[in-house]
Each structure stands twice: as C-alpha cells, then as structure tokens.
DSSP file (Angstrom, degrees, kcal/mol; ACC not computed):
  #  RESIDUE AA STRUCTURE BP1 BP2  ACC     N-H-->O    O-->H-N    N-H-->O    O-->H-N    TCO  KAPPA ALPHA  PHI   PSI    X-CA   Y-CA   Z-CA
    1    1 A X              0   0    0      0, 0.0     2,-0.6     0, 0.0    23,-0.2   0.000 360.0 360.0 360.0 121.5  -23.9   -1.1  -63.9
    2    2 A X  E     +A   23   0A   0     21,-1.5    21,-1.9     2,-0.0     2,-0.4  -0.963 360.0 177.9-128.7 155.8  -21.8   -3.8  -62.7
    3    3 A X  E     -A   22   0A   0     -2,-0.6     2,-0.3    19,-0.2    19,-0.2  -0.984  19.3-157.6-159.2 148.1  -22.8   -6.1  -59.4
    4    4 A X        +     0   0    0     17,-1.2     2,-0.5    -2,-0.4    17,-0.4  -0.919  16.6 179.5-129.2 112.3  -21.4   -8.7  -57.8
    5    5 A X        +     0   0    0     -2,-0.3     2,-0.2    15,-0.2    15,-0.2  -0.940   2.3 178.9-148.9 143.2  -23.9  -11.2  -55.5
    6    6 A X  E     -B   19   0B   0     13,-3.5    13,-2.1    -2,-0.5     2,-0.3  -0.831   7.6-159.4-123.2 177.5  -22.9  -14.0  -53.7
    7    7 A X  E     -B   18   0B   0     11,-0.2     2,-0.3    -2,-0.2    11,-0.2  -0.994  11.3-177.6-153.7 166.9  -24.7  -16.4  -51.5
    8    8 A X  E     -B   17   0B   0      9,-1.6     9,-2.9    -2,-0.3     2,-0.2  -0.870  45.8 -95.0-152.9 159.4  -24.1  -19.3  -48.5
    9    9 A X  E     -B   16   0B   0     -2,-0.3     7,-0.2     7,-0.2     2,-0.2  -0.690  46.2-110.9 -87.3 139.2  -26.8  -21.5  -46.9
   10   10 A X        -     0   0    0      5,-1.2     5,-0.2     3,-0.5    -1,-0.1  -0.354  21.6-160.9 -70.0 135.3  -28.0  -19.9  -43.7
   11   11 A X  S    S+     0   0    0     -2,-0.2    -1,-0.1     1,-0.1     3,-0.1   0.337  93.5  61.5-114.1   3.2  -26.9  -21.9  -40.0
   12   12 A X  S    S-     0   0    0      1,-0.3     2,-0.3     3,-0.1    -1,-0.1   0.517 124.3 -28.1-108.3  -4.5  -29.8  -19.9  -38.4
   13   13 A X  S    S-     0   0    0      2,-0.1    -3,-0.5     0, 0.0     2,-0.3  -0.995  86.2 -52.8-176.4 176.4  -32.8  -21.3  -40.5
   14   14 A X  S    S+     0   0    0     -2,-0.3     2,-0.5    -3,-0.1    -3,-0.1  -0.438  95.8  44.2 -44.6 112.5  -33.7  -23.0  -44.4
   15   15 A X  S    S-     0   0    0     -2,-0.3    -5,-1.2    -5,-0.2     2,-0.4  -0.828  85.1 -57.1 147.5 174.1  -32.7  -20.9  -46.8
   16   16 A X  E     -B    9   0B   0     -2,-0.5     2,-0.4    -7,-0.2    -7,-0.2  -0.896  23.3-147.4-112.5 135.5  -29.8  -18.5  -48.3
   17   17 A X  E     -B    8   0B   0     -9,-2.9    -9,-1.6    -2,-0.4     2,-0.6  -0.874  27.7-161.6 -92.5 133.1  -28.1  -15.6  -47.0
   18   18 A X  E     -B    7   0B   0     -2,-0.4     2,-0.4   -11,-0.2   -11,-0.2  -0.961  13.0-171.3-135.0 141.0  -27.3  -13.2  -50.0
   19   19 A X  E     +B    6   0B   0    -13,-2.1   -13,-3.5    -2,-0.6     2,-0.3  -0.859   8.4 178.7-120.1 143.1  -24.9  -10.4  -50.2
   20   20 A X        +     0   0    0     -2,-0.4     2,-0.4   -15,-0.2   -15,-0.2  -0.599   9.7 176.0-160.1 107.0  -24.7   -8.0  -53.2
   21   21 A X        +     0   0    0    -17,-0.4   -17,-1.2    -2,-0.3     2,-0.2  -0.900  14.1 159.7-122.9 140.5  -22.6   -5.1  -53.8
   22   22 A X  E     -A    3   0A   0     -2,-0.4     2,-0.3   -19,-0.2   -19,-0.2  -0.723  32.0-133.6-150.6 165.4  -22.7   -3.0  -57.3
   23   23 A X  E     -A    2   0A   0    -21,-1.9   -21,-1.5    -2,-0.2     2,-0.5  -0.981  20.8-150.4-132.8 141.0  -21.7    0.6  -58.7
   24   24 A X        -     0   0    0     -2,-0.3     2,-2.2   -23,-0.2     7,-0.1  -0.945  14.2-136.2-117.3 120.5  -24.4    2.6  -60.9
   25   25 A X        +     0   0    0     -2,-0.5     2,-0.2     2,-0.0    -2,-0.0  -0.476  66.7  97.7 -81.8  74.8  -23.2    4.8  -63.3
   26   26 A X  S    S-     0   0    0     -2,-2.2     2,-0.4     0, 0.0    -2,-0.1  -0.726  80.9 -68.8-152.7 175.8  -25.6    7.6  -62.5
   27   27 A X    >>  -     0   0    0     -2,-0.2     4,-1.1     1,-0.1     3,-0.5  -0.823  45.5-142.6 -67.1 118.2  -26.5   10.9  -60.8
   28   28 A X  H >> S+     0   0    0      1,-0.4     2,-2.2    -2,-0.4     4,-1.8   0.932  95.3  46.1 -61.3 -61.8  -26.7   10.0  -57.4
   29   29 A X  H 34 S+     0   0    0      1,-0.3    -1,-0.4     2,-0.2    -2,-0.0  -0.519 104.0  63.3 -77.1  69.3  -29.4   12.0  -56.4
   30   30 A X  H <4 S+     0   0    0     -2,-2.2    -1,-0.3    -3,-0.5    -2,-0.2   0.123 119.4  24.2-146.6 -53.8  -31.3   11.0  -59.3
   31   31 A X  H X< S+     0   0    0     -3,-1.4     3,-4.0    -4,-1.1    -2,-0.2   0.986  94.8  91.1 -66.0 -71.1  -31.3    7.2  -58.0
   32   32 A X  G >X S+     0   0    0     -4,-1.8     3,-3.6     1,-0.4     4,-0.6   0.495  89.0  54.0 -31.9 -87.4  -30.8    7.5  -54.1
   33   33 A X  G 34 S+     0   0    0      1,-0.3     8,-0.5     2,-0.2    -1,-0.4   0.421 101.6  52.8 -33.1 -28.5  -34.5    7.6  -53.7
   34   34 A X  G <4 S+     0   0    0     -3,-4.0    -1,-0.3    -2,-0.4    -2,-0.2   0.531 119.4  40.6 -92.6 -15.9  -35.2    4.2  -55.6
   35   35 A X  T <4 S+     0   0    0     -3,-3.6    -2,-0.2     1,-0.4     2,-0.2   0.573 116.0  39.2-104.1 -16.0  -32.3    2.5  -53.1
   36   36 A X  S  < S+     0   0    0     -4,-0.6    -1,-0.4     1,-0.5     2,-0.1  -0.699  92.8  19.5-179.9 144.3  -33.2    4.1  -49.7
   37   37 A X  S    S-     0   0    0     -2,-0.2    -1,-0.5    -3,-0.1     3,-0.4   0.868  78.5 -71.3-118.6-142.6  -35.0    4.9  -48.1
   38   38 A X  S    S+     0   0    0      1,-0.3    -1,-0.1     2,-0.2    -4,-0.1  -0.428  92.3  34.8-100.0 135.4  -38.6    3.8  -48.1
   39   39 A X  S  > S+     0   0    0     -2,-0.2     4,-1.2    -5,-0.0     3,-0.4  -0.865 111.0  62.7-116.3  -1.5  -41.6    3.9  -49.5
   40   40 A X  H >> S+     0   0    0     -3,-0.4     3,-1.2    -7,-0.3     4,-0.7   0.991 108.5  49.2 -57.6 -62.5  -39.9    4.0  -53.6
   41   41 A X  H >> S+     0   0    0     -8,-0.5     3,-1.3    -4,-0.4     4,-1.1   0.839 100.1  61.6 -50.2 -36.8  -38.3    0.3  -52.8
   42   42 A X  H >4 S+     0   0    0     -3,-0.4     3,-2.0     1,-0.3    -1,-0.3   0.968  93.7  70.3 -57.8 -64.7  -41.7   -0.9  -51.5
   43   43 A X  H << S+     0   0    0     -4,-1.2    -1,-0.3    -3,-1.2    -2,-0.2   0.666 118.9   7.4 -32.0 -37.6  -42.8   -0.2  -55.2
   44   44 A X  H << S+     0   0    0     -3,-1.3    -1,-0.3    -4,-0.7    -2,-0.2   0.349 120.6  67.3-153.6  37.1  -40.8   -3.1  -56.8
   45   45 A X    <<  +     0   0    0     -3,-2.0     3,-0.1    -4,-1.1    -1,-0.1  -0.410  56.7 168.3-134.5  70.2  -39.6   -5.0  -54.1
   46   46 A X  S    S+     0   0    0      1,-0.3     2,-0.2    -4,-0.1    -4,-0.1   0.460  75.2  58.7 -31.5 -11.9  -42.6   -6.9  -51.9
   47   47 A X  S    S+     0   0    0     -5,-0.1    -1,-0.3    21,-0.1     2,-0.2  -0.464  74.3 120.4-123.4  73.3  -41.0   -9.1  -49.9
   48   48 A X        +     0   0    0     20,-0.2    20,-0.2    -2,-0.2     3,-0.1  -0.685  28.3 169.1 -76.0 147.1  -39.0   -6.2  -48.3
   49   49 A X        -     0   0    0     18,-1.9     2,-0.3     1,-0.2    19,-0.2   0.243  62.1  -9.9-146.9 -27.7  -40.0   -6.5  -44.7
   50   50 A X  E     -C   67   0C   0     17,-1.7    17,-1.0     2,-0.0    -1,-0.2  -0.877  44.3-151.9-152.7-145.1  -37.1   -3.8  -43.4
   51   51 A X  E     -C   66   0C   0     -2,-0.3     2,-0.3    15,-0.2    15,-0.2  -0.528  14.1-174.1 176.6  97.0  -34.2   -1.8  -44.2
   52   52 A X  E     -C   65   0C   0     13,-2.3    13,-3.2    -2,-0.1     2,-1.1  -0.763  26.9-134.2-105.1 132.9  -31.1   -0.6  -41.2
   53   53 A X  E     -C   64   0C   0     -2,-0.3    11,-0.2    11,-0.2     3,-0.1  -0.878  21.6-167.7 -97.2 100.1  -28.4    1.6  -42.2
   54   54 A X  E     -     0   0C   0     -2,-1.1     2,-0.3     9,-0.6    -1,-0.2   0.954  63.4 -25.9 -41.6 -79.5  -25.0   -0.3  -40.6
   55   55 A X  E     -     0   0C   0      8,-0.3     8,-5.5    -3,-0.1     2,-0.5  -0.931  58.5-114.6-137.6 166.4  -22.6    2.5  -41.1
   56   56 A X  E     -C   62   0C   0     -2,-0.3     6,-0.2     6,-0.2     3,-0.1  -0.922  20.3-171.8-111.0 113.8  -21.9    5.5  -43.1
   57   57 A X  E     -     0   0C   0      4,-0.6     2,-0.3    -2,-0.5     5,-0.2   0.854  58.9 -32.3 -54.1 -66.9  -19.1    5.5  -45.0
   58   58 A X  E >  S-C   61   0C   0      3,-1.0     3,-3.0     0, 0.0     2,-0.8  -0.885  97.0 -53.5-152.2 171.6  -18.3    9.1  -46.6
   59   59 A X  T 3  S+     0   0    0     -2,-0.3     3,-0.1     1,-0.2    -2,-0.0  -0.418 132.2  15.2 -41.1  86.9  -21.2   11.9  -47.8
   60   60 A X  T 3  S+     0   0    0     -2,-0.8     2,-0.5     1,-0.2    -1,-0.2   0.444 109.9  94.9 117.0   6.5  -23.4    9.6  -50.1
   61   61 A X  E <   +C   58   0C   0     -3,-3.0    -3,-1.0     2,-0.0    -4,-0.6  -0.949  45.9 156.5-135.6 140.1  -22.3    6.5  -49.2
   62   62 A X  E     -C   56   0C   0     -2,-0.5     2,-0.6    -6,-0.2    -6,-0.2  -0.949  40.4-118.1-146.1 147.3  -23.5    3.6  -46.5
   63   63 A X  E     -     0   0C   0     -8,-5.5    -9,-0.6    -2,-0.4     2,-0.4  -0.875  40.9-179.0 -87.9 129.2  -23.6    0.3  -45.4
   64   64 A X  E     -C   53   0C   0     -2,-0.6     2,-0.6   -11,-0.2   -11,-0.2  -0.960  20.0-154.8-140.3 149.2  -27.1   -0.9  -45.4
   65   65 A X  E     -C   52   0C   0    -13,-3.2   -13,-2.3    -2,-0.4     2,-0.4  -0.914  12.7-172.1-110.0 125.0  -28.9   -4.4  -44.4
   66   66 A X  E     -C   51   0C   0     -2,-0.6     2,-0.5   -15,-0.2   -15,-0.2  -0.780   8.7-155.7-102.8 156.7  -32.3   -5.2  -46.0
   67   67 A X  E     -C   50   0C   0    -17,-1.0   -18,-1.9    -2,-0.4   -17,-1.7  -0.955  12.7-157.9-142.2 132.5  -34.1   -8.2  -44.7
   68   68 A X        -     0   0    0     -2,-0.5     2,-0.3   -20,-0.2   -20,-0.2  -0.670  24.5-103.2-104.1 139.6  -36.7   -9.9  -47.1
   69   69 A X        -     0   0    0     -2,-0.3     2,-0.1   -22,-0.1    -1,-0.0  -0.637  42.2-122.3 -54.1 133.8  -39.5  -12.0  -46.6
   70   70 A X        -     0   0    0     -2,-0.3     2,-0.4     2,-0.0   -55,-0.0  -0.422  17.2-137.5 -88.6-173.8  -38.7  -15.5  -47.3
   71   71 A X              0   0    0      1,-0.1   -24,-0.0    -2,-0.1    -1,-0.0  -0.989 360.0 360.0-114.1 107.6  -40.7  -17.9  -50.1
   72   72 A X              0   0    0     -2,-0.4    -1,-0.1     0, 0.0    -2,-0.0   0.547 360.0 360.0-107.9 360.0  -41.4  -21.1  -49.3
C-alpha cells in the first residue's frame, strides 16, 4: 500500500482540510466494500458523518469526498 496525504488550514472554519490518495495492492472486489460505500466504513471510522461520489473515472474507479466530524 502506498498513500500520499496532505493537508492546508481551512479559510471556511478552525481546523485542517486533508486530502489523501493511495493504491492497494489487492482484489478490488475484495476491498471495495471496506472503502465505499456504507455501512462497512461506519465500522472503523466514527466521525464519518457522509460520503459523495464526485466523478467516476473508468469501471472501478471514482472520485469521492468524505466529510468527518470534527474534534475539538
């Protein structure tokens, strides 16, 4: 697995905007379920609050936005 995240301070509120893009060296359909779409992510991510598919790219592949609760 290799990933890549970056992050910048947010101009709409406290806080970090974080971007994070990886490849997993797997059976797709073996994964896909544990990355989109819901209720498996709900399972070990809790401060999930949604989850928008931007575009789709080719057959198995998307742009997606997740949006987290924040911590204070």
């Amino acid at each position: 697995t290799d990933v890549m995240v970056w992050r910048k301070s947010s101009e709409e509120f406290h806080g970090y905007l974080h971007k994070a893009q990886g490849m997993v060296d797997d059976n797709p359909n073996r994964i896909v379920d544990y990355i989109r779409p819901w209720p498996y992510q709900l399972d070990w991510d809790s401060l999930m609050t949604s989850m928008d598919i931007i575009e789709t790219l080719d057959q198995g592949c998307c742009v997606m936005k997740y949006m987290t609760a924040g911590q204070l």
